[in-house]
C-alpha positions in Angstrom: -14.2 6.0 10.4 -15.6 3.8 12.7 -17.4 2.1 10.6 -14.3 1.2 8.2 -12.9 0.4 11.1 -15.9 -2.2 12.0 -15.8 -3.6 8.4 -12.2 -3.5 8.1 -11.7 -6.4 10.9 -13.9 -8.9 8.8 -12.0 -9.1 5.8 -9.5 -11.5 4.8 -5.8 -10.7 4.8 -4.9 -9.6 1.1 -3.5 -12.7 0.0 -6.0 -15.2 1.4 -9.0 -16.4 -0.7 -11.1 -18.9 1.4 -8.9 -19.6 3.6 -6.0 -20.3 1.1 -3.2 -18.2 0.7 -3.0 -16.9 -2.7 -0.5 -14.6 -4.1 -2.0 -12.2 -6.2 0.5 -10.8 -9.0 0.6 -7.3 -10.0 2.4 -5.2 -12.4 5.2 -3.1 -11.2 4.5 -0.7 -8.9 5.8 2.6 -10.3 5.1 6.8 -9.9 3.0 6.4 -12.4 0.8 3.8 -11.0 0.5 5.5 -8.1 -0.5 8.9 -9.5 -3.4 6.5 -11.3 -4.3 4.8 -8.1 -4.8 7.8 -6.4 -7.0 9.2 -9.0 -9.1 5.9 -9.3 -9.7 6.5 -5.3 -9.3 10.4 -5.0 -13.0 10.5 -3.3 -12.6 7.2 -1.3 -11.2 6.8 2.1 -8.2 4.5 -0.7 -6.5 7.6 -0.5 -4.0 8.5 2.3 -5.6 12.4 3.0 -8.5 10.4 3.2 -8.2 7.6 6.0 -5.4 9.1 8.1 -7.9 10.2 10.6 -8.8 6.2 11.3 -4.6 5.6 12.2 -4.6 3.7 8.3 -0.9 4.9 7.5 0.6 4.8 4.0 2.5 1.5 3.3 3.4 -1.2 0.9 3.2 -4.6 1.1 5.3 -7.6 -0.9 3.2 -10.6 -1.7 6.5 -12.2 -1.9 8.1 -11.9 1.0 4.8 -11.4 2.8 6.1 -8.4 4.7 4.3 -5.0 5.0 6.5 -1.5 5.6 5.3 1.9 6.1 5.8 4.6 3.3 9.4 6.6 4.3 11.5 9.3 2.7 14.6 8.1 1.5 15.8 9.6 4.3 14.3 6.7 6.4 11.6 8.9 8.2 8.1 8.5 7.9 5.9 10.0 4.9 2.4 11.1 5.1 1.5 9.5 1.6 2.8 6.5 -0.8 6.5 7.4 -1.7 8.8 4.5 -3.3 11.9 6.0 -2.3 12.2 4.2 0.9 10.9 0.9 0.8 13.5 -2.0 1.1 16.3 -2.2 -1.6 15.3 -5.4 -2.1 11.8 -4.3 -3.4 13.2 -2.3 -6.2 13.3 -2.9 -9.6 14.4 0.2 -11.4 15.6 3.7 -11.2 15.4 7.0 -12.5 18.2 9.3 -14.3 18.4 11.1 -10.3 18.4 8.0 -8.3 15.3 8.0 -7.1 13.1 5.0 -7.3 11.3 4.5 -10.4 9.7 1.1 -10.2 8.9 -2.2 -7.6 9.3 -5.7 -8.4 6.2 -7.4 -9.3 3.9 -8.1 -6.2 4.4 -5.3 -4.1 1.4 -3.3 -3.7 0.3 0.2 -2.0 -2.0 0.4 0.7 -2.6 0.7 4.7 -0.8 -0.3 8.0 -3.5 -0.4 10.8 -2.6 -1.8 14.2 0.1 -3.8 12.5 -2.6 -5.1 9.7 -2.1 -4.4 6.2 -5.0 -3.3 3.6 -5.2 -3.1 0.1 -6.8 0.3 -1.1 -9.8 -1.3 -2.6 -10.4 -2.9 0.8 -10.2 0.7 2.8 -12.4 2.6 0.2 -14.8 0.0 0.2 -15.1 -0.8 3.7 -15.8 3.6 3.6 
C-alpha cells in the first residue's frame, strides 16, 4: 500500500489535464454502474475491500460542483463501500419504486477520499 500511496501523490487531481482544469463528463452514475465498476476492478486495489487498508475510503465526487463526499447510508453514517443513498440530494437524479436512490446526475463519479484528496478508481488500481 505504500507504494499506491507513493504513486498516488504524483498524479493530477481528476479533473486537471496539464495543468488545465477539465471537466470530464460521465454518464449517470447508477446501481448498475457500480455493480460493473466493481467487476471491471474486482482484482485491483479500484475496489473498496481492496484499498481500505491504505485509509482510501469509499466516496464520490461531482465534477460540477467540484466537491467530494464519503459513501453514507441513508441514514447519514459512514458505509464501508460505494452506496448512492446518501450522497447530497442535490446529486440525485432519479429514484426507485422504494425511494432509494437509483441514479446521479451526470458528472458525479465513484472513487477514494485519502487525507482529504479525492481518486478516481482507475487512478488507485493503477497506481496498485
Amino acid at each position: 500500500m505504500k507504494q499506491i500511496t507513493e504513486q498516488l501523490t504524483e498524479l493530477p487531481s481528476p479533473i486537471e489535464v496539464d495543468g488545465k482544469r477539465k471537466i470530464k463528463r460521465h454518464g449517470l452514475l447508477s446501481q448498475r454502474a457500480l455493480a460493473r465498476e466493481n467487476h471491471a476492478y474486482a482484482a485491483t486495489a479500484g475496489v473498496s475491500n481492496n484499498c481500505q487498508s491504505g485509509g482510501f475510503v469509499p466516496a464520490f465526487y461531482d465534477t460540477l460542483s467540484d466537491c467530494s463526499v464519503i459513501s453514507r447510508y441513508a441514514d447519514g453514517s459512514p458505509a464501508p463501500i460505494h452506496l448512492l443513498d446518501g450522497v447530497p440530494v442535490e446529486w440525485v437524479s432519479g429514484y426507485d419504486a422504494e425511494g432509494h436512490v437509483a441514479a446521479l446526475r451526470p458528472g458525479v463519479i465513484s472513487g477514494f477520499l485519502r487525507a482529504g484528496r479525492f481518486y478516481t478508481r482507475e487512478q488507485v488500481a493503477n497506481a496498485g
